[in-house]
N, C-alpha and C positions, 0 to 999 in steps of 0.2 A: 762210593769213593773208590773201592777196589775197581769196579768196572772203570774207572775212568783211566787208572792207571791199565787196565788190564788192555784197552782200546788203546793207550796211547804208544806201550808199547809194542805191540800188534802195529800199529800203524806204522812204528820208526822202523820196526824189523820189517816189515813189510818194502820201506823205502831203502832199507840199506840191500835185502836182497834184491829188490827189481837196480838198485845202483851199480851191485857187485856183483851179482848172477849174471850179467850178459856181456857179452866180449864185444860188444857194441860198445865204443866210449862214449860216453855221454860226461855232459858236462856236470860236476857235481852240483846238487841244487846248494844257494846259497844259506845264508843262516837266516836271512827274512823269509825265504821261501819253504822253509822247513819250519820256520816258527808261526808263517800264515799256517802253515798245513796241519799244527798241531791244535792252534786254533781254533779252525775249523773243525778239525774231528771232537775238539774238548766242547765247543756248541754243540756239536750235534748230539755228541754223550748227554748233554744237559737236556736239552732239548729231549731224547727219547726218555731221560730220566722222571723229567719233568710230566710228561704222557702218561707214564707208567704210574706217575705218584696222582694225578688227576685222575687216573681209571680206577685204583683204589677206595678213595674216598669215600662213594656210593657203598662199597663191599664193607670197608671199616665201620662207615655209620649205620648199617645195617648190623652189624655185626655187635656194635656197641647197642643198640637199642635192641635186639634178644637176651642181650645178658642185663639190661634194664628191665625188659617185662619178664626175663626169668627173675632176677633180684623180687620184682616184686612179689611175683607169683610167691615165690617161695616166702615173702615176709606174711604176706596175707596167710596163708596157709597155717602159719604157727600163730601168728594171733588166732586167726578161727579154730584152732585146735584148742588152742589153751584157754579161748571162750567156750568152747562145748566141755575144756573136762569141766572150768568154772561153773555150768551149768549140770553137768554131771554133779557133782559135789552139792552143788546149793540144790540140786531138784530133790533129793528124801524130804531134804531137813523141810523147804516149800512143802511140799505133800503132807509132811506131819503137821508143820502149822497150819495150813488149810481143814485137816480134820479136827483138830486143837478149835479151830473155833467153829464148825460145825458139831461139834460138841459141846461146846459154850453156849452155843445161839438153841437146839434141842435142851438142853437141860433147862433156861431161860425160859422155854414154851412148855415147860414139864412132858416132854417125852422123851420119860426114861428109860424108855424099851432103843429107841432108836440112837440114844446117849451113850449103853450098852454095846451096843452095835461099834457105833463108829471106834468105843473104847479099846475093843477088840482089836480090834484093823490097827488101832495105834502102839497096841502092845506088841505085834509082829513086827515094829521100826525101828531104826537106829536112832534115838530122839537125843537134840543137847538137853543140859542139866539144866534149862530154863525149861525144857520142851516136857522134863520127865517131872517136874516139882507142878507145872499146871496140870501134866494128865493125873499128878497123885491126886490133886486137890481138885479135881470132877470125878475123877472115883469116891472120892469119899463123897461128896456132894450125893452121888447119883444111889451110894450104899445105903446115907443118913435115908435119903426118901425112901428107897424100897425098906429100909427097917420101919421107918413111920410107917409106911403106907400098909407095910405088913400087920402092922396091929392093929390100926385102925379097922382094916378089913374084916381080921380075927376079933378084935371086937363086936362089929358090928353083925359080922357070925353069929358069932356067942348071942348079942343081944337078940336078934333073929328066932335063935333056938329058944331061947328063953321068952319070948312072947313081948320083949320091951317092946 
């Protein structure tokens, strides 16, 4: 809008110095002829405007689809972040209950030895209070045995020694 006014009065000053700069009299142009003439330079203003706003286009909708696959980039980025802490977080408690029932599943086959084992590995974990009330209760499972199993052995010791 400014440029149109800025051409048109550039053009009127333009027509009043070539009308009054020269000591040649010429005859003043009329008002149709000074209103063809602003006319024509207000089309042309349009016209080059119009160029300039078609050579853009291509530049804006590039411009607008970078800040669309930036938008995206960046949304993916923080869901994927906030799905790995997700997994960060659930991965101990996953690890403790995957030993939780390979200690279930060995104590069920009576190997106590490797029920021990796994026990161990789970008492070095951060367990919830459902994760720590199962590992109490396969400890104690895995203790009642080794005390049977202790006597029984001691027994059969004993009986050994004594010629039963």
């Amino acid at each position: 809008m400014k440029l149109k006014y800025t051409v048109l009065g550039l053009t009127l000053g333009g027509l009043l110095a070539l009308t009054g700069g020269c000591s040649k009299s010429e005859p003043a142009p009329s008002a149709s002829e000074v209103d063809k003439t602003i006319k024509e330079e207000n089309a042309a203003v349009a016209k080059s405007a119009d160029k300039a706003a078609e050579a853009a286009k291509p530049v804006l909708q590039q411009a607008a689809d970078a800040v669309a696959k930036t938008t995206n980039v960046g949304a993916r980025m923080a869901v994927d972040t906030a799905a790995k802490m997700v997994d960060t977080t659930a991965k101990p408690e996953a690890q403790a209950q995957g030993l939780i029932d390979q200690t279930k599943t060995l104590v069920s086959q009576s190997n106590y030895q490797g029920a021990v084992d796994t026990l161990k590995k789970l008492s070095s974990m951060k367990l919830t209070p459902e994760q720590q009330t199962m590992v109490n209760d396969l400890k104690a499972q895995v203790q009642k045995y080794m005390a049977d199993h202790a006597t029984s052995e001691g027994t059969k010791a004993i009986g050994n020694l004594l010629g039963k």
